[in-house]
C-alpha positions in Angstrom: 31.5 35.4 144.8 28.9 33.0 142.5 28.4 36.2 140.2 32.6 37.0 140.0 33.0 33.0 139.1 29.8 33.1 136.7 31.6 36.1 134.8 34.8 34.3 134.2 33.4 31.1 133.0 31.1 32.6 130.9 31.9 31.5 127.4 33.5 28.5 128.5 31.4 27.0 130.9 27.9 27.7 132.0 27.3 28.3 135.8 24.6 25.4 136.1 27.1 22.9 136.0 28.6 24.2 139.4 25.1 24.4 140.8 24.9 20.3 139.5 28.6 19.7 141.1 27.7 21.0 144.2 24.2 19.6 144.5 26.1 16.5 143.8 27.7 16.9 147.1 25.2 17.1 148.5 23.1 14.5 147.2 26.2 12.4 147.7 26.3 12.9 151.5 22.6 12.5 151.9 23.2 8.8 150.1 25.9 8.1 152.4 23.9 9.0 155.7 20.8 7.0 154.4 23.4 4.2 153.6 25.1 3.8 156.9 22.0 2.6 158.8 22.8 -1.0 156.3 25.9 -1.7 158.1 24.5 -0.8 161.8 21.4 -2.8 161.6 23.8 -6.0 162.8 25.7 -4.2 165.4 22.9 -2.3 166.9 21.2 -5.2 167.2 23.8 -7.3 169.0 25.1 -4.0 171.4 21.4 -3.5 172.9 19.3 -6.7 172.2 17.2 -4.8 169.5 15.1 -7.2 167.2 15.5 -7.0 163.5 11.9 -5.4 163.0 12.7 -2.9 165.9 15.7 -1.2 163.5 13.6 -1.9 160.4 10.9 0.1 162.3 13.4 3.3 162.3 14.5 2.8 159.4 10.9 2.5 157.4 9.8 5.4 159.5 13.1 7.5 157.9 12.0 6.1 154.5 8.5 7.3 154.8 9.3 10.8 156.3 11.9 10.9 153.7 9.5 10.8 151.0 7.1 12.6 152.4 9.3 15.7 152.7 9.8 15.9 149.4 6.6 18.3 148.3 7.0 20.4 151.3 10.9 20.8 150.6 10.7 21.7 147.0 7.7 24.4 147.9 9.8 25.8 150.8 12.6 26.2 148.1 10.0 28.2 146.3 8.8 30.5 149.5 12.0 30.7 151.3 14.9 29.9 148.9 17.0 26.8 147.5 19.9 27.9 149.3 18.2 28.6 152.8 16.3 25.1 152.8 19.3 23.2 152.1 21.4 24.7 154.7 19.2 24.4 157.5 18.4 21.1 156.3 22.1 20.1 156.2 22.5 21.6 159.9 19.7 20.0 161.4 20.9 16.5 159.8 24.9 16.9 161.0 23.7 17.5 164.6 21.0 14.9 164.7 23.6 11.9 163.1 26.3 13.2 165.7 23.7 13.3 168.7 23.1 9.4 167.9 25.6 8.5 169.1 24.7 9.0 172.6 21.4 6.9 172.2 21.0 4.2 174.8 17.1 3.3 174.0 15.5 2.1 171.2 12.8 5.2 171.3 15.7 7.5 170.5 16.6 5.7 167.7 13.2 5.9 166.3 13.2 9.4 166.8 16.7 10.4 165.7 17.0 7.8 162.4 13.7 8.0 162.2 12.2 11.2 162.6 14.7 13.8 162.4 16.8 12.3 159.8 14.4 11.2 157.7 13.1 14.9 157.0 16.5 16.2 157.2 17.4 14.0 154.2 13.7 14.4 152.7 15.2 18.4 151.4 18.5 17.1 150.5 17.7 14.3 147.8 15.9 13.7 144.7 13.2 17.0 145.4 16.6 18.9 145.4 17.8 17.5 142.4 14.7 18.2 140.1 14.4 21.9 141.9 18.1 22.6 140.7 17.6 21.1 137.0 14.3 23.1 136.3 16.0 26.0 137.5 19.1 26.0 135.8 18.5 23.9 132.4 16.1 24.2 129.9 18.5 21.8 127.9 20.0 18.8 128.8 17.4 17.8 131.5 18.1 14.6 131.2 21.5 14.3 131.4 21.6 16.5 134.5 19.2 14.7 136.7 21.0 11.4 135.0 24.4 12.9 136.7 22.3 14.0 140.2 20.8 10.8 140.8 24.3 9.1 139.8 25.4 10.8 143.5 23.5 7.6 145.3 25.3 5.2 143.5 28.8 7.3 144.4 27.6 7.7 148.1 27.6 4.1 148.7 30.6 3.3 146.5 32.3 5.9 148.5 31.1 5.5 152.2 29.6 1.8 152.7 33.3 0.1 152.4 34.4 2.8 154.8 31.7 2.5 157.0 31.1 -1.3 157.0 35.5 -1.3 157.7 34.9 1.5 160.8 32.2 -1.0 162.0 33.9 -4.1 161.7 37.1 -2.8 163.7 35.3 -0.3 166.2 31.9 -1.0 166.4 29.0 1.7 165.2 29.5 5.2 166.9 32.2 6.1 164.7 30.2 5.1 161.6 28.2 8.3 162.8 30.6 10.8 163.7 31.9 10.4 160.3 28.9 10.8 158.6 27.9 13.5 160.6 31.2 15.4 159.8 31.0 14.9 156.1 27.2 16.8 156.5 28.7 19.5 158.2 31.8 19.7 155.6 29.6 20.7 152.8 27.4 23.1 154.6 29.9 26.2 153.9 30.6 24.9 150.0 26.8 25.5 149.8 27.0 28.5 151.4 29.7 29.8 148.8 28.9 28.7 145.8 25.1 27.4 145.6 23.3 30.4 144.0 19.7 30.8 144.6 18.8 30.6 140.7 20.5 31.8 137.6 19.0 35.2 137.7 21.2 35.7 141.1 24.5 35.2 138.8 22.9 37.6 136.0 22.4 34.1 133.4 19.5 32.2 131.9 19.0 28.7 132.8 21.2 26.5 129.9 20.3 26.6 126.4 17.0 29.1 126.8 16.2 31.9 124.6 18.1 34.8 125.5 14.4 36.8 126.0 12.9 33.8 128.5 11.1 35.0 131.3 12.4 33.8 134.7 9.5 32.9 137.1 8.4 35.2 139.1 8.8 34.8 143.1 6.4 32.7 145.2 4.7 34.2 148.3 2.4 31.7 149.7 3.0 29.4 152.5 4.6 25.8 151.8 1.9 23.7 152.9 -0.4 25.8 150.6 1.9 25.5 147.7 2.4 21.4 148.1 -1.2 20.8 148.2 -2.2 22.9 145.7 -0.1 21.3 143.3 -1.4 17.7 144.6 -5.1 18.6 144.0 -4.2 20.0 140.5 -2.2 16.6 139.9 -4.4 14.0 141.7 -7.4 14.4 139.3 -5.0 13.1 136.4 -4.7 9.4 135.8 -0.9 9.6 135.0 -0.4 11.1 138.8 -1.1 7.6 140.1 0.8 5.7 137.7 3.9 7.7 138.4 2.7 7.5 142.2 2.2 3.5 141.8 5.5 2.2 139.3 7.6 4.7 141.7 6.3 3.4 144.8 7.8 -0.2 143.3 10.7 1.4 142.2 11.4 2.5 146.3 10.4 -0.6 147.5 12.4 -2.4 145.3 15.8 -0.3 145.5 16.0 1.5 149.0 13.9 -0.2 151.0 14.8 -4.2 150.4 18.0 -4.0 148.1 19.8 -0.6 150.4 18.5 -1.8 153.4 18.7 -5.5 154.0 21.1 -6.5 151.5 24.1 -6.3 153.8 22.0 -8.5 156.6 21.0 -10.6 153.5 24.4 -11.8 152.9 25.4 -12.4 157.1 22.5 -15.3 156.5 24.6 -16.8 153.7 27.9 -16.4 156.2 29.2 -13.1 154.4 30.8 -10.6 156.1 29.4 -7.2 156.6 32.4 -5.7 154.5 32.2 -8.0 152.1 28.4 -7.4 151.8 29.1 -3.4 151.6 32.1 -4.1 148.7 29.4 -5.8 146.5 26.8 -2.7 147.4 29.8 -0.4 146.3 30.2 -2.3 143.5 26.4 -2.0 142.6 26.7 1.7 142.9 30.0 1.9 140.2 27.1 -0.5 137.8 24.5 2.4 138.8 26.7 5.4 138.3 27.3 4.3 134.6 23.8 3.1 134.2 22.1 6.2 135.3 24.1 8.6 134.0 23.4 6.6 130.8 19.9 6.7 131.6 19.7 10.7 131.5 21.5 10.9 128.4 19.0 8.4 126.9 15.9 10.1 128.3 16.8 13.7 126.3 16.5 11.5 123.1 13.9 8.4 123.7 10.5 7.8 124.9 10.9 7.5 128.4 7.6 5.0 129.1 9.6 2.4 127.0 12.4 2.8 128.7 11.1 2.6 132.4 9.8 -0.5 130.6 13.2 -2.0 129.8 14.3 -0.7 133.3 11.3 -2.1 135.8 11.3 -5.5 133.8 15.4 -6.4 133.9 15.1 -5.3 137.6 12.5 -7.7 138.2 14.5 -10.4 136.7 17.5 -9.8 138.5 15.8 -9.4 142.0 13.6 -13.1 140.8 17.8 -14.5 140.2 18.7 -12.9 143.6 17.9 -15.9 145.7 19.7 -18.6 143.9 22.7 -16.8 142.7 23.7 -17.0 146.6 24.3 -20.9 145.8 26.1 -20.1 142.3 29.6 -20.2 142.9 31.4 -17.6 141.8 29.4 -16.4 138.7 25.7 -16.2 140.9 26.4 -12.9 142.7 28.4 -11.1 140.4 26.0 -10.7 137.6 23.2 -10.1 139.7 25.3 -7.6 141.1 25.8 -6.0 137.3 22.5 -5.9 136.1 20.7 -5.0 138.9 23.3 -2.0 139.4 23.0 -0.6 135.4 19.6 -1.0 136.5 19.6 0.5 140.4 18.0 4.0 140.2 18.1 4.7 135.9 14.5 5.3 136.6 14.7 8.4 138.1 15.4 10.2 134.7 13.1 9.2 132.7 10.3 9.7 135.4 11.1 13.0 136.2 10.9 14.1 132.3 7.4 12.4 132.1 6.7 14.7 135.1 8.1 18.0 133.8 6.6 16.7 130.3 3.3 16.2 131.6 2.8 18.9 135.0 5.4 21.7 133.7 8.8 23.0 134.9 7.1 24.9 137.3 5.0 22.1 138.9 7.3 19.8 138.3 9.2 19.9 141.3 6.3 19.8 143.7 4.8 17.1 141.9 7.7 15.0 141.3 8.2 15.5 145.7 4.6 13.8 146.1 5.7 11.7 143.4 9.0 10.8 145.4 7.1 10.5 148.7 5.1 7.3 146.7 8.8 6.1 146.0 9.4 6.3 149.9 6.6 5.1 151.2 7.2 1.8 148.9 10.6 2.0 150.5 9.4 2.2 154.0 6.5 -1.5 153.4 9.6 -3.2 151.5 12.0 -1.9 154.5 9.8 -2.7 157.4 7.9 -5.8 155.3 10.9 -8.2 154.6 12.5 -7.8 158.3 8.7 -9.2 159.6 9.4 -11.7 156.8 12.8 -12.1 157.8 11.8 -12.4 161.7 8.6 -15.3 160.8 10.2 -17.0 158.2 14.0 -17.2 159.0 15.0 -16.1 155.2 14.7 -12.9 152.6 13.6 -15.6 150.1 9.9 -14.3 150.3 10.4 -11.0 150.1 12.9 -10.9 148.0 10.6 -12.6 144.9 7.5 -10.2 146.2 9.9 -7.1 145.1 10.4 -8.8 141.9 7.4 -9.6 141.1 6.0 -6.0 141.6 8.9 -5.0 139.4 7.5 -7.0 136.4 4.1 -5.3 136.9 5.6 -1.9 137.2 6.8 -2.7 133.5 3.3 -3.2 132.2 1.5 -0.4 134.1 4.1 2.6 133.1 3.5 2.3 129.6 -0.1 3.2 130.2 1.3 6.6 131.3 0.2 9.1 128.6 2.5 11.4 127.7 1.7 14.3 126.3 4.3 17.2 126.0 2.8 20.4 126.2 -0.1 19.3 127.6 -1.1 20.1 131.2 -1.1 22.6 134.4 0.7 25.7 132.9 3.2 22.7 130.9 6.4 24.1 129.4 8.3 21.6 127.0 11.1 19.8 128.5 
């Protein structure tokens, strides 16, 4: 079927742009599902007597785990095959999202939102999206990963009003019975039309010489593959800087901004749905501003970019506090610059990657890379509910992400860049 569709677009419309459409999908459920725990945390707390840093527990575990996936996902992709990963990751996430909804204890919900969900997700996100743009572009990196990492900011602006709505009327159970039906959903669209590389559909990755050589087949195990590439990487300075500014980047997107914002604004007597409209709103600001970001990282020097990007966040996360107490200007433009500004880093770091570790490492690399992001997600996520819990406000935490922001602007432009140069490195 992929091979029948490949050969009548061919001339009109190369076949990577399906594989970016449907990894879209999926990228766009996995946002939504990593989303909807934002509009429980209030409700599970008041159906079962669950503390705020209880559910921040859960969800920092699922941040962490989520990260840490990464490597491991993008070498089974290697070993076992794109397609095969995602659809038993895809499975294994519907049926854990729909069994929560029969959780009585707080143990399951570590183990469920936690555990299982957090790997599940950890193969379907941002590893998934560098893995299908190495494979299928040799051109136009940027923009592609600019469009794939878009799919967050369309998973909230899609599901959180729906979700926040559904909880507001009928409490949280239904929040995940829809989520885990839109998982299932896509698992046959992958199965149909998700090809395992371009090779499978008889094509060379966009814009590559018609003689390139397609890499050959990996054989080892996983684990073997993930580490390997993290011993090559870790002896390099510009492994830890990625590893460091994205660690800031996570904790100051997904695990403060995605996670408590919603909470943030039931101190300052807004509604849940009202708190999820301005989070949807942030993601229509991100999808413009990271799509943006992609097209700008094919064409300018990424360090300065992440510059521009890691300092304007920090400013607009330093505003965050007081624009609560502005009227009717204060949340709305913190709401538009920190959404151009949400996730436009992920571009730009994964072409430093690919510049610096090659398209072959790259994926691996950028999933150990990713697992720094979600680890920084995971202290922000768990950190500012202790905050919240001792000191009755986000106002600490919320300057703390900030501030580590403006130093993520400094230290990324220490990141060398060197195209060409590395492990086995291919220009981007």
């Amino acid at each position: 079927m992929q091979a029948t569709i490949a050969r009548r677009l061919e001339g009109r419309l190369h076949y990577g742009w399906i594989a970016i459409a449907v990894t879209f999908l999926i990228m766009l459920i996995t946002a939504g599902t990593r989303a909807s725990p934002s509009v429980m945390m209030v409700p599970l707390e008041h159906d079962f007597g669950w503390s705020r840093a209880t559910i921040s527990l859960a969800l920092s575990i699922n941040l962490a785990l989520f990260g840490l996936m990464g490597p491991f996902a993008a070498a089974a992709m290697l070993r076992f095959g794109l397609r095969r990963t995602v659809l038993v990751a895809l499975t294994v996430l519907a049926t854990a999202v729909a069994a929560s909804s029969l959780m009585q204890a707080s143990w399951q919900l570590q183990l469920i939102w936690g555990v299982v969900v957090g790997c599940a997700t950890g193969a379907t996100a941002m590893t998934l999206g560098a893995t299908v743009v190495n494979r299928w572009f040799f051109q136009r990196r940027g923009l592609a990963m600019g469009l794939l990492t878009a799919s967050s900011a369309t998973g909230q602006l899609v599901f959180l009003p729906l979700l926040a709505a559904l909880t507001e009327n009928h409490g949280w159970r239904p929040v995940v019975l829809v989520v885990a039906g839109a998982a299932a959903l896509i698992v046959p669209l992958v199965a149909w039309l998700l090809p395992e590389r371009p090779g499978s559909v008889g094509l060379k990755p966009y814009g590559a010489a018609a003689d390139a050589v397609e890499a050959a087949p990996v054989t080892q195990n996983p684990i073997t593959i993930a580490f390997s590439a993290l011993r090559r990487a870790a002896v390099t300075r510009d492994f830890w800087l990625l590893f460091f500014t994205f660690f800031v980047c996570g904790a100051s997107t997904n695990g403060y901004i995605g996670t408590h914002f919603i909470a943030m604004c039931g101190d300052f007597g807004l509604t849940p749905v009202k708190g999820a409209s301005i989070l949807a709103v942030m993601g229509l600001f991100d999808l413009a501003g990271t799509t943006l970001s992609g097209w700008l990282s094919d064409r300018y020097n990424p360090r300065v970019l992440l510059c521009w990007y890691y300092g304007l966040r920090g400013l607009a996360l330093l505003y965050l506090p007081a624009a609560f107490g502005l009227g009717v200007f204060g949340l709305p433009l913190f709401t538009m610059f920190y959404g151009l500004d949400w996730i436009a880093t992920v571009p730009p770091t994964v072409r430093l990657t690919t510049d610096r570790f090659g398209s072959t490492d790259a994926p691996v690399i950028f999933g150990w890379i990713v697992a720094g992001h979600q680890l920084g997600a995971a202290f922000a996520a768990l950190g500012a509910g202790l905050l919240r819990g001792s000191l009755g406000s986000y106002t600490v935490a919320t300057w703390i992400s900030g501030g580590l922001c403006v130093v993520a602007a400094l230290v990324v432009l220490r990141i060398h860049r060197r195209p060409g140069v590395g492990m086995g490195a291919v220009p981007a």
